[in-house]
KOLFITOR-38140 format. One line per field, with one value per residue: x, y, z of N, C-alpha, C in turn; chain; residue in one letter. Coordinates in steps of 0.1 Angstrom, whole numbers. Last residue first. Example, Ala and Ser with C-alpha at 12.3 -4.5 7.8 and 13.67 -1.06 7.14 Angstrom:
% residues 2
n_x = [128 / 132]
n_y = [-22 / -57]
n_z = [71 / 78]
ca_x = [137 / 123]
ca_y = [-11 / -45]
ca_z = [71 / 78]
c_x = [129 / 132]
c_y = [0 / -33]
c_z = [79 / 78]
vexmar = [A / A]
vexro = [S / A]
% end
This chain:
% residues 154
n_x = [561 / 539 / 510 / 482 / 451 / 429 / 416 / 388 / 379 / 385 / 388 / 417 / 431 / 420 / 445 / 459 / 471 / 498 / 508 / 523 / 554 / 574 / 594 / 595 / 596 / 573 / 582 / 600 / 578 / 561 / 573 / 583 / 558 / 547 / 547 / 524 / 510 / 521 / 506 / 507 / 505 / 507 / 512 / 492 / 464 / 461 / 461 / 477 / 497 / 495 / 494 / 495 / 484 / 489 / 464 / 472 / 463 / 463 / 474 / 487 / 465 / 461 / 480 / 500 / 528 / 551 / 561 / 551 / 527 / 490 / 459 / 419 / 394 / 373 / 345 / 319 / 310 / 333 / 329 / 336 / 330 / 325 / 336 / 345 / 364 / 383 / 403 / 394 / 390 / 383 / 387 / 378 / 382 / 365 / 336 / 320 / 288 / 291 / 282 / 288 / 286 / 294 / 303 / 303 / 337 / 358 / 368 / 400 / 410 / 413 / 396 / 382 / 374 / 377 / 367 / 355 / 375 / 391 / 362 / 328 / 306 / 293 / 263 / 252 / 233 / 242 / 236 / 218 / 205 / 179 / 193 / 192 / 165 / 163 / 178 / 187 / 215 / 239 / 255 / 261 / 271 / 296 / 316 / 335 / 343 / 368 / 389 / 408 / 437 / 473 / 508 / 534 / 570 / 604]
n_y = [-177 / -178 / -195 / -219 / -227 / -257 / -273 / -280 / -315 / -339 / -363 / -368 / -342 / -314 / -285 / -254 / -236 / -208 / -174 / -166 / -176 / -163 / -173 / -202 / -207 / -228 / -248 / -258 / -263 / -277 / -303 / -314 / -308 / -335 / -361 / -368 / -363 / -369 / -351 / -333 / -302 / -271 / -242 / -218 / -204 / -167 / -146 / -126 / -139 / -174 / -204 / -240 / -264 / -300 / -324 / -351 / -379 / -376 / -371 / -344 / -329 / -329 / -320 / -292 / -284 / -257 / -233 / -212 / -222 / -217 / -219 / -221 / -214 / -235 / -257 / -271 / -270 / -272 / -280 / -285 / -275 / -277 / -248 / -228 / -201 / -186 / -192 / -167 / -145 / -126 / -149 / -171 / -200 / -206 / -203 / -230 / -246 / -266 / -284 / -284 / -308 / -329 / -356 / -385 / -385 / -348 / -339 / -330 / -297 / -269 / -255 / -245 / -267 / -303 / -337 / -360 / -382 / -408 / -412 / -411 / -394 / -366 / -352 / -320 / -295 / -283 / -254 / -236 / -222 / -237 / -254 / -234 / -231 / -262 / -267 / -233 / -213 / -213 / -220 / -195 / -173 / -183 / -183 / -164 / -164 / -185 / -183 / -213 / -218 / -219 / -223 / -207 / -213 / -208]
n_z = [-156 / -185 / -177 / -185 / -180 / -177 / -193 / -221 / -232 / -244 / -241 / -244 / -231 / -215 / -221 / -217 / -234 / -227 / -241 / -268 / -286 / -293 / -276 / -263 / -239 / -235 / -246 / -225 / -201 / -213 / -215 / -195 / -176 / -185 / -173 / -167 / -184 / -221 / -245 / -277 / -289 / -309 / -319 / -323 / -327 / -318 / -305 / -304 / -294 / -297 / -281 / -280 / -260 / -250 / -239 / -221 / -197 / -161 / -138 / -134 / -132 / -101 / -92 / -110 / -108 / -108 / -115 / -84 / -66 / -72 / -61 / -68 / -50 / -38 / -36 / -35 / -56 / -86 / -118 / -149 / -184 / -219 / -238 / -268 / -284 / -308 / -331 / -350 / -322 / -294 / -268 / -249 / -243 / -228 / -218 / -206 / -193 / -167 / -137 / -108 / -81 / -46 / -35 / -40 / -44 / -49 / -80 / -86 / -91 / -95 / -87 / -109 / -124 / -111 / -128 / -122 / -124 / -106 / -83 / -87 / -88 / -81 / -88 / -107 / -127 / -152 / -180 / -196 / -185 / -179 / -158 / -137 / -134 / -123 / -98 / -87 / -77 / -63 / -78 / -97 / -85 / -90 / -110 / -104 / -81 / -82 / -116 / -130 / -127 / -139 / -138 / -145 / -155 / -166]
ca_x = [564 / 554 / 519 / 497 / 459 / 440 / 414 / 400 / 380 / 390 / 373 / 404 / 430 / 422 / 428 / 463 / 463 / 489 / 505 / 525 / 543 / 565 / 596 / 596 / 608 / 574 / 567 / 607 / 590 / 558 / 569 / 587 / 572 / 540 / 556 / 535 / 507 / 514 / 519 / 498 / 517 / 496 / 513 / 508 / 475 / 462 / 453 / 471 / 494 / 504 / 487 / 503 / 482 / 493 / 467 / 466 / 466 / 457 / 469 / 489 / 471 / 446 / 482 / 484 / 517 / 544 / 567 / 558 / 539 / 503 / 469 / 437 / 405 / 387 / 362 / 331 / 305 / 327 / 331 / 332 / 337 / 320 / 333 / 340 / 356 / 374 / 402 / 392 / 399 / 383 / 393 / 364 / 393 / 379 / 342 / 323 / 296 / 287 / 284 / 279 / 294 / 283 / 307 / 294 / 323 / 351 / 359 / 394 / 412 / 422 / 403 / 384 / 387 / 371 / 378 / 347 / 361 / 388 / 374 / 339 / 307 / 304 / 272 / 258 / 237 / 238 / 245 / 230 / 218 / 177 / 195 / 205 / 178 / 153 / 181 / 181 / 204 / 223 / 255 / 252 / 259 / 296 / 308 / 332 / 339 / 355 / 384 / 393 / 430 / 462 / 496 / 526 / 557 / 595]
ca_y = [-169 / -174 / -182 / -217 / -219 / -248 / -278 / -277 / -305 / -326 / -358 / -377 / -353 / -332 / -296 / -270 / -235 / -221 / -187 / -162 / -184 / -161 / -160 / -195 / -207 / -208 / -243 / -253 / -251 / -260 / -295 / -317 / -299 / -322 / -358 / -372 / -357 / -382 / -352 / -342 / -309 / -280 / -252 / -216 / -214 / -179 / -158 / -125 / -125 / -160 / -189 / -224 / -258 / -287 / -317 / -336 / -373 / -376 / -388 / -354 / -329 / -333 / -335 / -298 / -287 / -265 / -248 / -214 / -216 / -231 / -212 / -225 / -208 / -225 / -252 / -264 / -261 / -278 / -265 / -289 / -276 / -281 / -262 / -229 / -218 / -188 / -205 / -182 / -151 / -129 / -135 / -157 / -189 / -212 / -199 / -221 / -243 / -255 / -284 / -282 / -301 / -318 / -342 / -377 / -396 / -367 / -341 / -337 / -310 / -277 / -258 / -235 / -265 / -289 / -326 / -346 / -383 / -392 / -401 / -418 / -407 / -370 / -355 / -333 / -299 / -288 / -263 / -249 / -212 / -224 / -260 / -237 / -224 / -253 / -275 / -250 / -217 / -209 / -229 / -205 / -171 / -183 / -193 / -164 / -157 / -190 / -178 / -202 / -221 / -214 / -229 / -205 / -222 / -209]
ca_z = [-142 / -180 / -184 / -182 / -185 / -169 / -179 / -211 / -227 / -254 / -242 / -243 / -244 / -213 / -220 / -215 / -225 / -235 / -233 / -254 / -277 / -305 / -278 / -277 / -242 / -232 / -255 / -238 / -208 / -209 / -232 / -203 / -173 / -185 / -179 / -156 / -176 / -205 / -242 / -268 / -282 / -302 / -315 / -328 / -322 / -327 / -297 / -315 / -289 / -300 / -285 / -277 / -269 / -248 / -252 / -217 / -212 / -177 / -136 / -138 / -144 / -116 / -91 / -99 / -116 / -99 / -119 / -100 / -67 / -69 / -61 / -69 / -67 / -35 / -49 / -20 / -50 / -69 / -109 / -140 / -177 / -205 / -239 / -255 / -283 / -304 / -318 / -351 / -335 / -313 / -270 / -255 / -254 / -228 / -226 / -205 / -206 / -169 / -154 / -113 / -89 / -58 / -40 / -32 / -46 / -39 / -71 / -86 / -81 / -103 / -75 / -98 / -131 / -114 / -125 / -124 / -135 / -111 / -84 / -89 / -78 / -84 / -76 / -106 / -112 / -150 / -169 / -203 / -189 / -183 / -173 / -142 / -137 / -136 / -110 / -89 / -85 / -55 / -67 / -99 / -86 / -74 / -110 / -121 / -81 / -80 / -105 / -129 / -124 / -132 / -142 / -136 / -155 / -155]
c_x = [571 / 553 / 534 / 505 / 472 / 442 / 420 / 399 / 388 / 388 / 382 / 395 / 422 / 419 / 431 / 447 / 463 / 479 / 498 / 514 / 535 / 550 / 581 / 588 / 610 / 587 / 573 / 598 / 595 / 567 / 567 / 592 / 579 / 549 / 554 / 547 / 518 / 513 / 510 / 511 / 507 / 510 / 503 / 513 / 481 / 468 / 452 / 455 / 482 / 494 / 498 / 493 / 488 / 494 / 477 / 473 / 463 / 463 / 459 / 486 / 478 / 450 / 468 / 488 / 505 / 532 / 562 / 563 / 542 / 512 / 486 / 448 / 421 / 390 / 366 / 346 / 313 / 323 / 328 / 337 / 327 / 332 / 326 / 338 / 354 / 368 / 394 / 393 / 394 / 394 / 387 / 375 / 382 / 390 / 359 / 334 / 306 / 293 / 279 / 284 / 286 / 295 / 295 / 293 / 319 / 345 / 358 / 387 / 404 / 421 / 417 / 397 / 393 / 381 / 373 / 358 / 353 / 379 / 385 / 349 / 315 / 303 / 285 / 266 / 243 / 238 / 234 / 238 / 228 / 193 / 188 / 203 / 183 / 164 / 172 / 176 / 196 / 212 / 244 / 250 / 252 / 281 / 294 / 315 / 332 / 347 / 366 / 393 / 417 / 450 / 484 / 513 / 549 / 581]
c_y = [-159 / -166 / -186 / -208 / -220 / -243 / -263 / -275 / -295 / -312 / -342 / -370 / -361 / -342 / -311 / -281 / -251 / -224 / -194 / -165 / -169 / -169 / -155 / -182 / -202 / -204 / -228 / -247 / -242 / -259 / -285 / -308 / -301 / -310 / -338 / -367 / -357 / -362 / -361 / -346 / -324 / -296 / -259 / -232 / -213 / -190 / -170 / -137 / -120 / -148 / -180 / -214 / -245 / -280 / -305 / -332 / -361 / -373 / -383 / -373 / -341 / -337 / -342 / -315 / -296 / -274 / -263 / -226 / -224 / -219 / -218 / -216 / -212 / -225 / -237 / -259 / -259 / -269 / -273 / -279 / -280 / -283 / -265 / -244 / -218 / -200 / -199 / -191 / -161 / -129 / -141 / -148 / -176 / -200 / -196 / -215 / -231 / -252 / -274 / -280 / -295 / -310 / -339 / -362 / -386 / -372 / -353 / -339 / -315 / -289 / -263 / -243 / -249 / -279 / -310 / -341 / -366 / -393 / -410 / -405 / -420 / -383 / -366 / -340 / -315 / -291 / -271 / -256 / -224 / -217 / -243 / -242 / -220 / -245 / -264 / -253 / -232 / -212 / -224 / -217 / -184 / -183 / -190 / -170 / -158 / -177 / -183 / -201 / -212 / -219 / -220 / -214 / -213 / -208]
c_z = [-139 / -165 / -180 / -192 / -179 / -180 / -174 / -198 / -223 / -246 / -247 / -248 / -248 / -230 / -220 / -213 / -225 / -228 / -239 / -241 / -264 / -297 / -286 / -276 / -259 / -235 / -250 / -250 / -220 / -211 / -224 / -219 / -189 / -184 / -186 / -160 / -167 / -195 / -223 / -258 / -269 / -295 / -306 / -329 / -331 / -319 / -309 / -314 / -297 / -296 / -286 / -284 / -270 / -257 / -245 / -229 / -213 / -186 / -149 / -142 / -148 / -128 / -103 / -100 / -106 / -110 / -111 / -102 / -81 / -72 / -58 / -66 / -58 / -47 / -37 / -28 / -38 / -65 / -96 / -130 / -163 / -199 / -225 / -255 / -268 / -297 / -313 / -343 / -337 / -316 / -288 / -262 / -260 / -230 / -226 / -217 / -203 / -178 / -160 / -131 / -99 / -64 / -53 / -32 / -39 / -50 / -62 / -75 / -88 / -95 / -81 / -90 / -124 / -117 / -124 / -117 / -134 / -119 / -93 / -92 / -84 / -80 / -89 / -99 / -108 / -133 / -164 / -193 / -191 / -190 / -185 / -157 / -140 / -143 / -123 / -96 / -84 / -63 / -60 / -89 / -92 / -77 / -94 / -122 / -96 / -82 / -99 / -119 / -121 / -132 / -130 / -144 / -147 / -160]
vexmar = [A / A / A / A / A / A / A / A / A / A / A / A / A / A / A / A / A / A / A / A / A / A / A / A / A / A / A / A / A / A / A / A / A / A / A / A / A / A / A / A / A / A / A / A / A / A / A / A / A / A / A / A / A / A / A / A / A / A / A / A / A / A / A / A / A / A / A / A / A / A / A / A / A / A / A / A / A / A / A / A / A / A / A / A / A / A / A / A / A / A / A / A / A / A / A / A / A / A / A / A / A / A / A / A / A / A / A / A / A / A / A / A / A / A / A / A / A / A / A / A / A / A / A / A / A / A / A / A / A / A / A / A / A / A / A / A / A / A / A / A / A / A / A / A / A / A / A / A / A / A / A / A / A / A]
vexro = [X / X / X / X / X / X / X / X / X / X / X / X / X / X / X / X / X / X / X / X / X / X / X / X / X / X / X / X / X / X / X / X / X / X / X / X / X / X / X / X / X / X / X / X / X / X / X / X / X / X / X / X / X / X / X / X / X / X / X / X / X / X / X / X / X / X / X / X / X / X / X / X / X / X / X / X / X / X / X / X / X / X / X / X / X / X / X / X / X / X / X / X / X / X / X / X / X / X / X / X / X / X / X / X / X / X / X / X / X / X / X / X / X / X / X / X / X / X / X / X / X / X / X / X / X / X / X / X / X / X / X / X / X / X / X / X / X / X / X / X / X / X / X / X / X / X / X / X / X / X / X / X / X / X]
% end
């Protein structure tokens, strides 16, 4: 069993009051959306309306020390709710992309890495959490390389 998650809004909350100056002051950006899909957020795990404000913001993926260390751009809605899906569930964001699946040991090494359709996603978490030596992954969009979600053992 699967828990996929989704950044807390609380992480992000102090920048939707900021304007445009800033923000580029702390490397984000302010940005309407105007094609679905295309500004995936990674609070709601949704994909933004057309016309939807969002705001572009570096963030730090994997802040624990070790070499994977890393950060990257992520997207945030200013109307986002923090996600909340029952076990073995997978967002509908996930599915309509190519999505790297990446394992960490306890240690935050990668252990594995696993490209894999979205539609098919259940496929590799399992049998990925099903190794004793995995202890979670974290899952980014193939393409552009960003990440999207974290996924533990339920």
């Amino acid at each position: 069993m699967f828990q996929i998650s989704g950044l807390r809004r609380d992480e992000f909350e102090e920048l939707f009051a900021l304007d445009d100056d800033s923000l580029g002051r702390r490397g984000a950006k302010r940005c309407v959306a105007d094609k679905k899909p295309g500004f995936p957020c990674r609070v709601s795990l949704q994909d933004a309306e057309p016309g939807e404000r969002v705001v572009l913001v570096p963030y730090f993926h994997q802040a624990e020390q070790s070499p994977y260390r890393a950060s990257g751009p992520i997207f945030v809605r200013e109307s986002a709710r923090s996600a909340s899906f029952e076990p073995d569930t997978v967002p509908d964001l996930l599915r309509s992309r190519l999505l790297s699946v990446r394992s960490f040991d306890d240690n935050h090494l990668m252990i594995g890495a696993e490209v894999v359709d979205g539609r098919q996603v259940e496929s590799v978490l399992g049998p990925t959490l099903a190794n004793n030596l995995v202890s979670y992954l974290h899952i980014h969009f193939a393409g552009p390389g960003c990440y999207a979600c974290r996924v533990d053992r339920s």
